[in-house]
N, C-alpha and C positions, 0 to 999 in steps of 0.2 A: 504494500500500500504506500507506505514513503518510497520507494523508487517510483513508482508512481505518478506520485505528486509532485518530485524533484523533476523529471522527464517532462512533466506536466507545464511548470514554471520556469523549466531551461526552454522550450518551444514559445512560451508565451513572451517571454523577455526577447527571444530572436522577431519572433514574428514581428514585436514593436518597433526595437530598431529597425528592422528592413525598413515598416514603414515610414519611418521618422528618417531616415535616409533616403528614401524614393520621395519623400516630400521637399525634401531640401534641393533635389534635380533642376527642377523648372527655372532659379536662380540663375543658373549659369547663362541661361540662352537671352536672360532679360535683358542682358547689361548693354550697355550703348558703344558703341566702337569708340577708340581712343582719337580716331583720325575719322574724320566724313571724307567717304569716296565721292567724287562729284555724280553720283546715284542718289548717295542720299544729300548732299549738297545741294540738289536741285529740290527733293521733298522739302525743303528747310527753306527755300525760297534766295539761296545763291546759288547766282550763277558762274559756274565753275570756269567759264572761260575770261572773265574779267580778271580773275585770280593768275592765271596763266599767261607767262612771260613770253612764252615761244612764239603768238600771234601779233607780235608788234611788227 
């Protein structure tokens, strides 16, 4: 009956973490790039070729 219950409370403690670690996932994909590519420099309402040297 205690092995049991131990077995019992070792899957219940795993099962949490997993959760609590598949919930922390989503995080990573939020974050915002450190550089705007002139993709998203255009969603953002610059325009990427004013910024660009090469067309003078």
């Amino acid at each position: 009956m205690v092995l049991f219950l131990s077995i019992s409370v070792a899957l219940i403690v795993l099962a949490v973490l997993g959760v609590r670690r598949i919930s922390r996932l989503p995080s990573r994909y939020e974050r915002k790039p450190r550089q705007a590519t002139p993709w998203l420099a255009l969603d953002q309402g610059i325009d990427p070729s004013e910024s660009n040297d090469t067309n003078s």
